[in-house]
C-alpha positions, 0 to 999 in steps of 0.5 A, spaced: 291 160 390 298 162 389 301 169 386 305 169 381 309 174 378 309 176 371 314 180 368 322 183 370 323 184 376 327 190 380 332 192 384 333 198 386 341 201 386 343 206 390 350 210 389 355 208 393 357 212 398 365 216 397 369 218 401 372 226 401 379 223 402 377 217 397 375 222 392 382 226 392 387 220 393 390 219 386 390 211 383 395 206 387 402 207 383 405 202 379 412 201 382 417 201 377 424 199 377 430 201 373 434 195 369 439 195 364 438 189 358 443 188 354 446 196 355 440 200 355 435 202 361 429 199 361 423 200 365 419 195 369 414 193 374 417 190 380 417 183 381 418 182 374 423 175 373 428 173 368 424 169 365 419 174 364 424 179 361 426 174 356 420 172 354 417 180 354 423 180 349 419 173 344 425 168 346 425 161 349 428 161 356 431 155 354 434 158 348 439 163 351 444 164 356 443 170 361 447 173 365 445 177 372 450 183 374 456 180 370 454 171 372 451 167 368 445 164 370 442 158 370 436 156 366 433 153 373 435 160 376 431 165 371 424 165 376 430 170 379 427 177 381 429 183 379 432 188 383 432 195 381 438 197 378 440 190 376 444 188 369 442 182 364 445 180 358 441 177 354 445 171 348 441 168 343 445 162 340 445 162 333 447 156 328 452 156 322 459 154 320 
């Protein structure tokens, strides 16, 4: 004969054990660099890349030409890093006659 179970079955939880220290630590920091895009200061998070810039901004990283502190950057360089401090223009092309 074999037993069988009816019904849910239970776990019991119990509470997580916090450190003094953990409790009073405050939450990791986000880093946050200081860049100027197109003359004005921008706050953004460390690692940020070229391409990520331009396409915070809702452009297509192949349809503007970028400059990183005063040097053009080719479209095959825009995985660049920012560093703090930093300078980028950022050109849309636009059609006419």
């Amino acid at each position: 004969m074999a037993l069988v179970s009816r019904g849910p079955k239970y776990a019991l939880l119990l509470p997580m054990q916090v450190t003094a220290e953990a409790k009073n630590s405050p939450p990791p920091a986000k880093i946050i660099m200081l860049i100027k895009v197109n003359g004005q200061d921008r706050d953004l998070p460390e690692g940020e890349t070229v391409r990520a810039l331009v396409v915070r901004y809702n452009l297509t990283p192949e349809k503007v030409a970028v400059e990183l502190n005063r040097r053009l950057l080719r479209t095959e360089k825009y995985d660049t890093v920012l560093k703090n401090g930093d300078e980028v223009e950022i050109v849309t092309f636009v059609g006419g006659g």
